[in-house]
SERO-4910 file (N, C-alpha, C, O; in steps of 0.05 Angstrom, whole numbers):
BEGIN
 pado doro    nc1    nc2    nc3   cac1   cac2   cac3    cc1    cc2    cc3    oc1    oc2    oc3
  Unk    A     16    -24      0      0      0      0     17     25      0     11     44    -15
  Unk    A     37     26     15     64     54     11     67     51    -14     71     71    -28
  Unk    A     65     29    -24     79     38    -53     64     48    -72     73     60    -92
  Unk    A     43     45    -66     15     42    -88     12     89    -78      5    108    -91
  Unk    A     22     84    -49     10    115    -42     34    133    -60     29    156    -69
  Unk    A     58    122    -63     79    133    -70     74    141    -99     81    163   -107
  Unk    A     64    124   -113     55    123   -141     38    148   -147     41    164   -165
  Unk    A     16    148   -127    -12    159   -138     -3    193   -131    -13    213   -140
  Unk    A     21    190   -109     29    223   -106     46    238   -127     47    262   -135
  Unk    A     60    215   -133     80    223   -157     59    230   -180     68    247   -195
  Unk    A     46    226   -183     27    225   -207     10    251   -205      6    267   -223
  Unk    A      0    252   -177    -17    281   -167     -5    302   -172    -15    321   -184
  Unk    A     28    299   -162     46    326   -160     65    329   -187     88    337   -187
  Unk    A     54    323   -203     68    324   -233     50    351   -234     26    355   -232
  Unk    A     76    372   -241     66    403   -252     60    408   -282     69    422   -301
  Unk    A     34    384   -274     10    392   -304      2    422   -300     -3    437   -281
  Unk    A      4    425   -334     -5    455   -346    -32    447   -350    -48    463   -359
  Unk    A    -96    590   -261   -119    587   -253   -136    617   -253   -159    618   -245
  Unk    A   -176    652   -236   -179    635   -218   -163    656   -193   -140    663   -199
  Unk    A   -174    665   -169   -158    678   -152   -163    662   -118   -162    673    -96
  Unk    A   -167    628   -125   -169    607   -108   -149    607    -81   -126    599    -83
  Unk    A   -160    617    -55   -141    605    -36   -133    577    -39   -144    560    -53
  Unk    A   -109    573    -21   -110    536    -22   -121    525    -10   -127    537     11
  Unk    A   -130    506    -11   -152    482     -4   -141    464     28   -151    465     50
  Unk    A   -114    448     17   -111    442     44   -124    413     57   -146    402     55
  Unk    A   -104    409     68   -120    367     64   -147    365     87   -155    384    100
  Unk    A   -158    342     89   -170    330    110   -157    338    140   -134    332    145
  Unk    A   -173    352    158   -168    343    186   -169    314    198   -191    310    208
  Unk    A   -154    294    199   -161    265    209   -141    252    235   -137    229    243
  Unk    A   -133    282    244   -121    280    259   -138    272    287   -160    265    280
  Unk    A   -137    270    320   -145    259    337   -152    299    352   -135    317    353
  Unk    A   -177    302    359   -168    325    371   -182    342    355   -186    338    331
  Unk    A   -195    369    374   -211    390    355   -195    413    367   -179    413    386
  Unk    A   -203    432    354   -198    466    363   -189    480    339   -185    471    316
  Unk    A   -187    506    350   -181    524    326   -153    528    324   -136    527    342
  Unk    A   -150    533    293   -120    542    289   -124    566    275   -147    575    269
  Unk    A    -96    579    266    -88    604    251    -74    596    241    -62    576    249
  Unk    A    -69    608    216    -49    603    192    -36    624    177    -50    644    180
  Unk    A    -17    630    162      1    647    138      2    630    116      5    605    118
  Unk    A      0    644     92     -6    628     59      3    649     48     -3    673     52
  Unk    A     23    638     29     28    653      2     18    629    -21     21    605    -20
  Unk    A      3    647    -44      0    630    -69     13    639    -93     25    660    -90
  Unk    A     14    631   -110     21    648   -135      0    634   -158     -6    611   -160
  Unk    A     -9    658   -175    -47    656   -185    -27    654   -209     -3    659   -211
  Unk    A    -46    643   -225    -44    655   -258    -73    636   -275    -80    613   -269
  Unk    A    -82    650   -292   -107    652   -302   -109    663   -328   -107    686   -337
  Unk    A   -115    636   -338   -134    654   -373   -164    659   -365   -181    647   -351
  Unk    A   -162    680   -379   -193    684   -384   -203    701   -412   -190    717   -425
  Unk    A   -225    695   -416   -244    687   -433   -269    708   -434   -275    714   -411
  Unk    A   -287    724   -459   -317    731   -453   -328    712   -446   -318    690   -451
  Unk    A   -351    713   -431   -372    701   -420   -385    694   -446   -391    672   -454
  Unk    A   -390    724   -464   -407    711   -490   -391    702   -517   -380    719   -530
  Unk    A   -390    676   -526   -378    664   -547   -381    694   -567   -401    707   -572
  Unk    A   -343    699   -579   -344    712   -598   -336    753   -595   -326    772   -607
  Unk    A   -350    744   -566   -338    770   -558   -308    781   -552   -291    763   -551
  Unk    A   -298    809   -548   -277    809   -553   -266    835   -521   -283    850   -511
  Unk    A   -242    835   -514   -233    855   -493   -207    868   -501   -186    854   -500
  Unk    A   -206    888   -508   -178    904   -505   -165    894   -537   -175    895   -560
  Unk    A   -143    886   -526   -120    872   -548   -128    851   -567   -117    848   -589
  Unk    A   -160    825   -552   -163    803   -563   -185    793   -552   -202    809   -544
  Unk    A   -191    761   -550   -208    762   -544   -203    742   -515   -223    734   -503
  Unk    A   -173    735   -505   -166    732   -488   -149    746   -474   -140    764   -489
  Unk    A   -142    748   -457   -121    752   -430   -113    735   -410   -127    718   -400
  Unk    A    -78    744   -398    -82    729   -376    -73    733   -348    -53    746   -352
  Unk    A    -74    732   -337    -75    749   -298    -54    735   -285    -53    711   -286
  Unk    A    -30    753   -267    -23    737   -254     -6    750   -224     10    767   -220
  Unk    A    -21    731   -207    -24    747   -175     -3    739   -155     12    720   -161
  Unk    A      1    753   -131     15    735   -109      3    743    -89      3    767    -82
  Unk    A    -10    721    -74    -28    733    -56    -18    726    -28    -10    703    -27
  Unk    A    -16    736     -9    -16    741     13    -44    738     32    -67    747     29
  Unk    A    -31    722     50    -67    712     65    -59    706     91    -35    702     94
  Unk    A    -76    705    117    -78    707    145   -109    693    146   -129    706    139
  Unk    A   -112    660    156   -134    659    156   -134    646    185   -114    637    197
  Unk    A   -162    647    195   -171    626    222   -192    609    218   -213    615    207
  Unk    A   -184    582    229   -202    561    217   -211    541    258   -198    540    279
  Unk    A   -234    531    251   -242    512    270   -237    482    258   -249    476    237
  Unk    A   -224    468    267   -231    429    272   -245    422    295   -237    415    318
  Unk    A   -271    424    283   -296    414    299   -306    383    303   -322    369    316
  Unk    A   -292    383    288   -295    340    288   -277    324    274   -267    335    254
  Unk    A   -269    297    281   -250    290    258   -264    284    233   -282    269    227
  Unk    A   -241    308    213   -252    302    195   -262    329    180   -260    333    155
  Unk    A   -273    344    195   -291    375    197   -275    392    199   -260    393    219
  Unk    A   -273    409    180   -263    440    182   -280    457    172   -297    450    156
  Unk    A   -277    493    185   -278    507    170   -263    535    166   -254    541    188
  Unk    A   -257    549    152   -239    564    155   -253    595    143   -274    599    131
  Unk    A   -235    611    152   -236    646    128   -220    659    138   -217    662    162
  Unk    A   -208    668    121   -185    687    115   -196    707     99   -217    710     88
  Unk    A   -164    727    101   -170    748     83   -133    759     74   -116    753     90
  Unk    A   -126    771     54    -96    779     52    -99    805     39   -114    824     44
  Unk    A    -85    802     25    -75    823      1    -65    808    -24    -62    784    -22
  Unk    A    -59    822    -50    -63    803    -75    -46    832    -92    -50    856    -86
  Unk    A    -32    825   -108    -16    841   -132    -37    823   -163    -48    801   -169
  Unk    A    -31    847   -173    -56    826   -199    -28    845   -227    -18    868   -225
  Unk    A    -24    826   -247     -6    829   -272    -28    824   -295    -35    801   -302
  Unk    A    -37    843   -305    -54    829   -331    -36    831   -359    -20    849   -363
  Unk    A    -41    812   -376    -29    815   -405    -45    822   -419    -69    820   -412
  Unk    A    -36    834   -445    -55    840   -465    -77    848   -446    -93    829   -445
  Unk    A    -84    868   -432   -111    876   -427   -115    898   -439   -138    908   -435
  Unk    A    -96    911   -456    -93    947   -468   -102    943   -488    -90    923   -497
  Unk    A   -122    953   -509   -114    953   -531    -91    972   -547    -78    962   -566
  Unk    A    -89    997   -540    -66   1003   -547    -44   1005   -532    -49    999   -509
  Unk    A    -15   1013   -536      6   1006   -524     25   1030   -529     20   1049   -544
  Unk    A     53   1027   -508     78   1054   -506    101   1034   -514     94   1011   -521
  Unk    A    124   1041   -513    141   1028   -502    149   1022   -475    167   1006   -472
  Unk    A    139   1033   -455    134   1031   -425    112   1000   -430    128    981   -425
  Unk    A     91    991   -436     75    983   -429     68    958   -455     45    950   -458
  Unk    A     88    948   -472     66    935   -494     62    907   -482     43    896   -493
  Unk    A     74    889   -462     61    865   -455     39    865   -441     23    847   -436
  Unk    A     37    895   -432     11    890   -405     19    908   -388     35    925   -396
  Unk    A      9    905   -361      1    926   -338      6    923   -318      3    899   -319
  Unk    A     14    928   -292      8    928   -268     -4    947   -250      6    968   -243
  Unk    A    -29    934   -243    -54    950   -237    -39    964   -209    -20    956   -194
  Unk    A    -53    985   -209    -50   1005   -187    -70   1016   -172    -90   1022   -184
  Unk    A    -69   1020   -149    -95   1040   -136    -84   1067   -122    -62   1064   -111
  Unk    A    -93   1088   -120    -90   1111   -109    -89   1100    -71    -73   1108    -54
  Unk    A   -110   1082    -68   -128   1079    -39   -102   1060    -22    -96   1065      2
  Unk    A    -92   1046    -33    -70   1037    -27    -42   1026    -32    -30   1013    -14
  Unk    A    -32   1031    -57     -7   1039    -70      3   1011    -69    -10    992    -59
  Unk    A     33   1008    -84     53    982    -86     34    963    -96     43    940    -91
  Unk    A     11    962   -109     10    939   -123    -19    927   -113    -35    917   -128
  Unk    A    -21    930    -84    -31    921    -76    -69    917    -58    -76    935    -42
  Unk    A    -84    897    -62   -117    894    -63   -119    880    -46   -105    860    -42
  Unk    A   -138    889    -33   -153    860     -7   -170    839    -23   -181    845    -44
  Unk    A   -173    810    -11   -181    793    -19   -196    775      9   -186    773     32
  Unk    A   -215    765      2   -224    742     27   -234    707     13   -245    702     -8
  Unk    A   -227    691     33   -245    673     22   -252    654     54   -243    652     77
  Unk    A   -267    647     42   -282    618     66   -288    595     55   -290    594     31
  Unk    A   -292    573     70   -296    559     64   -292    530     86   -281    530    108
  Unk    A   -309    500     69   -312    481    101   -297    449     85   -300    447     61
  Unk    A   -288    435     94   -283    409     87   -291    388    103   -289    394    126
  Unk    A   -303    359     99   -309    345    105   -312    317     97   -318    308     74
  Unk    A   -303    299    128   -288    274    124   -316    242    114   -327    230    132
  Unk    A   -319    238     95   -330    215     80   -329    192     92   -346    181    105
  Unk    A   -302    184     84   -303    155     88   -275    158     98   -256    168     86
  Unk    A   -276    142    133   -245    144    141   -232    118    143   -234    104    163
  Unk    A   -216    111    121   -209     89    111   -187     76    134   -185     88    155
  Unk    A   -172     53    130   -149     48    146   -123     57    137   -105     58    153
  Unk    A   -119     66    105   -104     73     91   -103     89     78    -83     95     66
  Unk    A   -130    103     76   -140    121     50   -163    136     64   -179    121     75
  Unk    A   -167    157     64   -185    174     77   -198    191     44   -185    195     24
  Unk    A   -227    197     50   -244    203     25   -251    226     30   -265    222     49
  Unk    A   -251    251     27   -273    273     42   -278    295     17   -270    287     -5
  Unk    A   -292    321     19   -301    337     -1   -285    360     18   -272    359     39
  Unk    A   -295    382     -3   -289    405     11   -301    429    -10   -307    422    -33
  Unk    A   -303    452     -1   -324    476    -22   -310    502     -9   -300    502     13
  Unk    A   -312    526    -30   -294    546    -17   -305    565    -40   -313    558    -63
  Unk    A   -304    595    -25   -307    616    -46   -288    640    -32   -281    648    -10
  Unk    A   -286    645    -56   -269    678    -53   -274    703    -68   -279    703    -93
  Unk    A   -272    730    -49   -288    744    -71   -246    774    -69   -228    774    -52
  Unk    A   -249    787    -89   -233    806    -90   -241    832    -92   -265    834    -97
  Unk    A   -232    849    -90   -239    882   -101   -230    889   -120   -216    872   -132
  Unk    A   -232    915   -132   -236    926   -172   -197    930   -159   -188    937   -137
  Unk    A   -181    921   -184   -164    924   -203   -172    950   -217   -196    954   -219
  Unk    A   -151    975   -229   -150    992   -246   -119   1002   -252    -99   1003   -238
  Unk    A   -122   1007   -270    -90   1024   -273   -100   1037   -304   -120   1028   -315
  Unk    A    -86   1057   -317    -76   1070   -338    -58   1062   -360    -44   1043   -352
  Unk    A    -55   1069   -384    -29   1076   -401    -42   1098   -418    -64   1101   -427
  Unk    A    -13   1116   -419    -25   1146   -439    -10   1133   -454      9   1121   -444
  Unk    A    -16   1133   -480      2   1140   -509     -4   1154   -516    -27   1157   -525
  Unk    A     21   1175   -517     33   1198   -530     31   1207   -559     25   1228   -571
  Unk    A     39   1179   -568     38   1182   -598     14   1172   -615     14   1169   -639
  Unk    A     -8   1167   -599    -32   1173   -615    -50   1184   -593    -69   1169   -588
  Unk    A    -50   1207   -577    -58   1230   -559    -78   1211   -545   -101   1221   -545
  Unk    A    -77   1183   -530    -97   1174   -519    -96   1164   -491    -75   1153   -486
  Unk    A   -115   1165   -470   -109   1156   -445   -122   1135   -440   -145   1137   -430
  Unk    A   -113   1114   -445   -134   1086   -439   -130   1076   -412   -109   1070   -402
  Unk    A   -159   1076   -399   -156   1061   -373   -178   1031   -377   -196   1024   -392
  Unk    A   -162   1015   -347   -172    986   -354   -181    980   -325   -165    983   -306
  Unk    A   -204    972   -323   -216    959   -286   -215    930   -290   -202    917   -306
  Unk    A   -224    925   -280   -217    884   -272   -224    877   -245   -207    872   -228
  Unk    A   -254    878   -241   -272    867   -223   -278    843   -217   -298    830   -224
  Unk    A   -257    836   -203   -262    800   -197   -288    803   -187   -296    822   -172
  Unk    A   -301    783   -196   -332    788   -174   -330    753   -152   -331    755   -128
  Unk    A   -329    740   -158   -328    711   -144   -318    690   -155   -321    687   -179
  Unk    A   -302    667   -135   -290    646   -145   -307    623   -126   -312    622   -101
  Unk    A   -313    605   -146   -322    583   -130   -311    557   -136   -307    550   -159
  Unk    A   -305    541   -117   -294    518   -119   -299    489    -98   -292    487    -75
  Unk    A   -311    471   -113   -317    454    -97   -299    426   -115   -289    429   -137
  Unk    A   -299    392    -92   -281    373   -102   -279    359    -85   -278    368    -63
  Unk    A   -278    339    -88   -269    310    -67   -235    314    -62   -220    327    -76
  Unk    A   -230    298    -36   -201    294    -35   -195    265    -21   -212    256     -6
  Unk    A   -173    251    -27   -166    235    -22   -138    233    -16   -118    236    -30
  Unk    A   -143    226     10   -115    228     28    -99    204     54   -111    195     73
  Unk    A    -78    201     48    -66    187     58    -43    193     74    -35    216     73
  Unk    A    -27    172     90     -7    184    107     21    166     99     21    142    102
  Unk    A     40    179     90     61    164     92     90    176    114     95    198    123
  Unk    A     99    160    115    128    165    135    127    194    147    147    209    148
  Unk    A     97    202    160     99    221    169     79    243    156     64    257    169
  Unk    A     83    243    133     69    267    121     45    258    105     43    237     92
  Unk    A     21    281    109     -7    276     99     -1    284     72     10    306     66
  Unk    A    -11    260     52    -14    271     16    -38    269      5    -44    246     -2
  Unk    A    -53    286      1    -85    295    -11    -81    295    -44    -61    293    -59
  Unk    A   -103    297    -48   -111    305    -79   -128    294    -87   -136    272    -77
  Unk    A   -147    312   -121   -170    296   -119   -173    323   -147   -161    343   -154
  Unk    A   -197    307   -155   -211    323   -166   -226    357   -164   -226    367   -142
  Unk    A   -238    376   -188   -235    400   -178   -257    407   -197   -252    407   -221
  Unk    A   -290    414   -185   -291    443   -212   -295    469   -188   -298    473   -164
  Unk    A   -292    483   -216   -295    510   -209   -309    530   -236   -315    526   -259
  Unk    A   -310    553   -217   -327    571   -232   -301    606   -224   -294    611   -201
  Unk    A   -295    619   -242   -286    648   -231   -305    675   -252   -303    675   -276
  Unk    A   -317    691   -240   -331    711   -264   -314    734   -246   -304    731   -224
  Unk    A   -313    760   -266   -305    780   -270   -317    802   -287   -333    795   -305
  Unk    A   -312    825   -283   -321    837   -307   -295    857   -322   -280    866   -304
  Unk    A   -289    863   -340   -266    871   -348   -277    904   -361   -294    905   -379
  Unk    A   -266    926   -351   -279    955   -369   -258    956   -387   -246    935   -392
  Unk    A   -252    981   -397   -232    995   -415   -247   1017   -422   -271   1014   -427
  Unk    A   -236   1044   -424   -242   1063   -438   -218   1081   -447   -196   1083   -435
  Unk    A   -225   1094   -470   -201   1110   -482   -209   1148   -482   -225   1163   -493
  Unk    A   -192   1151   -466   -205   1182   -468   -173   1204   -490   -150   1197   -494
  Unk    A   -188   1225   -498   -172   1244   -511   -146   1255   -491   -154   1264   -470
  Unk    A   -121   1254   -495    -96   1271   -475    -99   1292   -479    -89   1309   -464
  Unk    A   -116   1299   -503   -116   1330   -502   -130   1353   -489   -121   1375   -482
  Unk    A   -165   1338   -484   -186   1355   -467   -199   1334   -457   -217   1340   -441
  Unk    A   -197   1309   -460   -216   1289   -429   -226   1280   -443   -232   1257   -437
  Unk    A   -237   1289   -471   -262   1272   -481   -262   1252   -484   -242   1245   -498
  Unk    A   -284   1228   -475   -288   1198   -484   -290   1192   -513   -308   1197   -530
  Unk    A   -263   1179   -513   -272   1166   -546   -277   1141   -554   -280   1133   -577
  Unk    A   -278   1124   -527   -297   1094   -536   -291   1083   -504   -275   1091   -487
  Unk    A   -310   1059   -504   -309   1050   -483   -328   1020   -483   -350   1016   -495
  Unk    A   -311    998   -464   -328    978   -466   -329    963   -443   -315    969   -424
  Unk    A   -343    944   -443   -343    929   -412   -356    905   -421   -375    902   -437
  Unk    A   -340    883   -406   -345    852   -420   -343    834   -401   -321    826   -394
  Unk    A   -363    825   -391   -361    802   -371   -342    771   -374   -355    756   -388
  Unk    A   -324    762   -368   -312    743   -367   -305    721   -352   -318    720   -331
  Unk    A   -288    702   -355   -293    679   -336   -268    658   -347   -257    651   -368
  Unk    A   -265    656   -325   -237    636   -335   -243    606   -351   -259    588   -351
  Unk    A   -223    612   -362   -221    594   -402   -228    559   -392   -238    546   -410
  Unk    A   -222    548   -370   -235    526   -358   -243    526   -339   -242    548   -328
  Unk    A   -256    505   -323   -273    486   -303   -271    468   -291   -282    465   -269
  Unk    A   -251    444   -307   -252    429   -295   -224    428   -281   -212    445   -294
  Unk    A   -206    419   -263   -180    412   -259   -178    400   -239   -199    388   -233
  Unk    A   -151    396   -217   -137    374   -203   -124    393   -183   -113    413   -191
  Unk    A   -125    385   -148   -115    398   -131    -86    370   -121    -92    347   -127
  Unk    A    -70    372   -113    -46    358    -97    -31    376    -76    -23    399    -76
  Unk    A    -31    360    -59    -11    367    -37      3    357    -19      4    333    -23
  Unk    A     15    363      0     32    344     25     36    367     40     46    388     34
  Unk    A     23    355     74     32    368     94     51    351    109     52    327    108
  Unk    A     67    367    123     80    371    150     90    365    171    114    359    168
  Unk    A     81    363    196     82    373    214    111    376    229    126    358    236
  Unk    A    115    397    231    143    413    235    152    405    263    173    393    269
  Unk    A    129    415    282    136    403    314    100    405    325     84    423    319
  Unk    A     95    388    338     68    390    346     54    402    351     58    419    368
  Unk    A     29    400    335     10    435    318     19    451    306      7    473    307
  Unk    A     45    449    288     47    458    276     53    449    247     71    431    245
  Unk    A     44    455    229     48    442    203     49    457    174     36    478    171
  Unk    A     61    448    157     65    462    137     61    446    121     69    423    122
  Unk    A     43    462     95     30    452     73     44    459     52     61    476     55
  Unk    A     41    446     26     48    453     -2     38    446    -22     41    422    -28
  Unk    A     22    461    -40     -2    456    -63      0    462    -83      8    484    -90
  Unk    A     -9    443    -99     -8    457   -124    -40    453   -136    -52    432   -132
  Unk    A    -51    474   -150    -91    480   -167    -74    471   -193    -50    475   -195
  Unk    A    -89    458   -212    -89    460   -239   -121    462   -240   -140    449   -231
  Unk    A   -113    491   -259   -135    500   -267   -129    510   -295   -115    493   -306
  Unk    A   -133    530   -310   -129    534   -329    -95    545   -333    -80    548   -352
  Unk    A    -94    548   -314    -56    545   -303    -58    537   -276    -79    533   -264
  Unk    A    -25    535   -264    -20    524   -237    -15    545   -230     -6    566   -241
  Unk    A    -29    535   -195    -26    557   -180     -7    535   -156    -11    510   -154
  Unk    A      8    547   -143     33    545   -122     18    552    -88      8    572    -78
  Unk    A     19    538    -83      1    556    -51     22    548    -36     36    530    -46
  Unk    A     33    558     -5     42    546     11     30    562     38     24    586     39
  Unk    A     29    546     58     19    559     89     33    545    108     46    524    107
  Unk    A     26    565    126     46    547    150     16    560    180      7    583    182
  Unk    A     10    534    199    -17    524    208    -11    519    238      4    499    240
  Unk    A    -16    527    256    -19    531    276    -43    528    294    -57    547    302
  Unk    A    -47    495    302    -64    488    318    -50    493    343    -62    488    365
  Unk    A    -99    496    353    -86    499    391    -98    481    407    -92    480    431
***
């Protein structure tokens, strides 16, 4: 059976080629309830797509996003087996091709900015609960469901050489993600993974105004949604010294996302 678990992780943690998804995070199946606190860094990346076949944003009729999010969450283990958690961080967002026109400062893309709080940087939250199925002697079964919502993205580019000021918003509106996991214990460390859908919508603006007197000279707004649905979560925790543990994840979603936390039961 080690060997068979050794197999099925090697296979999970292969960095197959998301989405602004906290990490997920294995089964509680440990002995013991109470709350913990945690620190998470992820690293996002995401195609996306119009909502309506054919439609188009900026440069094309895709784009693609890419974040590092910062997170502080507190979670309860209420039963073996039972979690739930919510957090909240901060998030840097990189979009490509979201301009339609371009400088030499600016032709791959952007990094969004806000006046309200500078360096890059947006609040983000998510919550969410997991729960234990079937608790095997070797193999533990459970689900888990989670949403996350963000705040508006914006930033600028003037080009000079055709007198225009184009600005771009990028309203994450919600991420949802639900999935089975299946998890086991070897020489110490917990290894999860399992299946994944999800859903992420957004809405993307753009408008182009004159550098010369303000005037609007076009403007559009296009609801979107990341380019897949279905994908695969993997991971392996920890435990560093007792209640304390450290995780490492990887989402395939329409790209991989990287999560790592470090977990603090009491």
């Amino acid at each position: 059976m080690r060997k068979l678990l050794v197999v099925v992780a090697a296979v999970l943690l292969m960095p197959v080629t998301h989405g602004f998804a906290a990490p997920i995070g294995p089964l509680w199946t440990q002995e013991g309830t109470g709350p913990f606190v945690g620190l998470g860094y992820s690293y996002v990346d995401a195609d996306w797509e119009p909502s309506v076949t054919g439609a188009s944003f900026g440069g094309g009729g895709e784009f693609e996003t890419q974040q590092n999010q910062f997170q502080l969450h507190f979670g309860l283990n209420f039963a073996k087996g039972w979690t739930v958690f919510a957090g909240g961080g901060l998030s840097t967002l990189n979009a490509e091709h979201a301009f339609r026109t371009s400088d030499e400062d600016a032709e791959a893309g952007t990094d969004f900015d806000t006046d309200d709080l500078g360096d890059d940087l947006f609040p983000f939250g998510t919550a969410g609960i997991s729960g234990l199925l079937s608790d095997g002697k070797t193999l533990d079964v459970g689900f888990f469901a989670q949403v996350s919502y963000q705040t508006e993205f914006e930033d600028e580019l003037v080009n000079v050489s055709a007198g225009v000021i184009e600005e771009v918003e990028f309203e994450m509106e919600w991420d949802g993600v639900v999935g089975l996991l299946f998890q086991g214990e070897l020489e110490g460390a917990y290894l999860y993974g399992g299946p994944i859908v999800y859903t992420s919508k957004a809405t993307a603006r753009r408008t182009e105004s004159s550098l010369a007197d303000g005037s609007l000279l076009a403007a559009e707004s296009t609801s979107v949604e990341e380019s897949e649905n279905l994908g695969a979560v993997a991971g392996v925790r920890w435990e560093l010294k007792e209640g304390t543990f450290l995780d490492f994840e990887l989402q395939k979603r329409s790209q991989v996302n990287i999560g790592l936390a470090l977990n603090k039961m009491f």
